[in-house]
Structures are given as C-alpha cells and as structure tokens.
Phi, psi and omega in degrees: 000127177292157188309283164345298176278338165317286227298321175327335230237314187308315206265350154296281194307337187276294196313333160303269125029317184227022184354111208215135169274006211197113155223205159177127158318148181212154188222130173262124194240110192268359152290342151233026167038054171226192171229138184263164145298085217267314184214148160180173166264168145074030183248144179306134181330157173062311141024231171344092176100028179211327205262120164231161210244166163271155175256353179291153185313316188300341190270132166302290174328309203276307177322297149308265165007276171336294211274302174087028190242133165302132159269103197248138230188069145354286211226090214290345201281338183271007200265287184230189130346279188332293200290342186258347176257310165277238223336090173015090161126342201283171186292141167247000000 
C-alpha cells in the first residue's frame, strides 16, 4: 500500500477511534523549519498537501512537535487561525 493511502486510511481510523472530526499527520520539513500538513480528515479541499504549521510553541501543532506532549483542542472553532479558516462549520 503506498504511503498517501496508508496515511488517508490512519487519520481516518484515529478520527473513529476517538471520535473526532478533524484530524491530521504532519511532516517536519527542516529544510524550511516548518510542518507540512501530510494527511488528514475533516479539513476544507486543497487544506491537505498544501497548509504548512509554524514549529514555534504559539503554534499548536509546533507545541506538540517541541514538546513531544499531546494538544488536544476542545473547540477547533476557537483554536487558531488555521483552524477558523479551514474546518467546515468554523467561525470565520
């Protein structure tokens, strides 16, 4: 199975699993000292293989990175940018 359908298939089952609408895999690309957005669910089209994260600590994503600890994110409509502009339904 190619990676791209592994992953489709991973962030799909986690979002089952802990039933969630909105998850996603990330890749730390240190040649631009960012996190790409690799896979995920429940995010607006184009989102996914294009949406890059700051890795600094105000950045969720960059926390959890950093940190090696989980962000777990109550109210994705309340969480960042990111999150108020792509996920279906968010406050704009």
């Amino acid at each position: 199975m190619p990676l791209d359908q592994f992953l489709k298939l991973a962030v799909s089952q986690v979002a089952l699993a802990l039933e969630v609408s909105n998850t996603k895999v990330m890749r730390y690309r240190p040649e631009e000292a960012d996190l790409l957005l690799l896979a995920g669910v429940g995010w607006r089209e184009g989102v996914v293989g294009q949406m890059v994260f700051s890795i600094d600590l105000r950045s969720a994503p960059g926390r959890a990175c950093q940190t090696a600890e989980a962000v777990v994110v109550d109210d994705i409509r309340e969480s960042d940018e990111f999150a108020r502009e792509h996920a279906p339904g968010a406050i704009s």
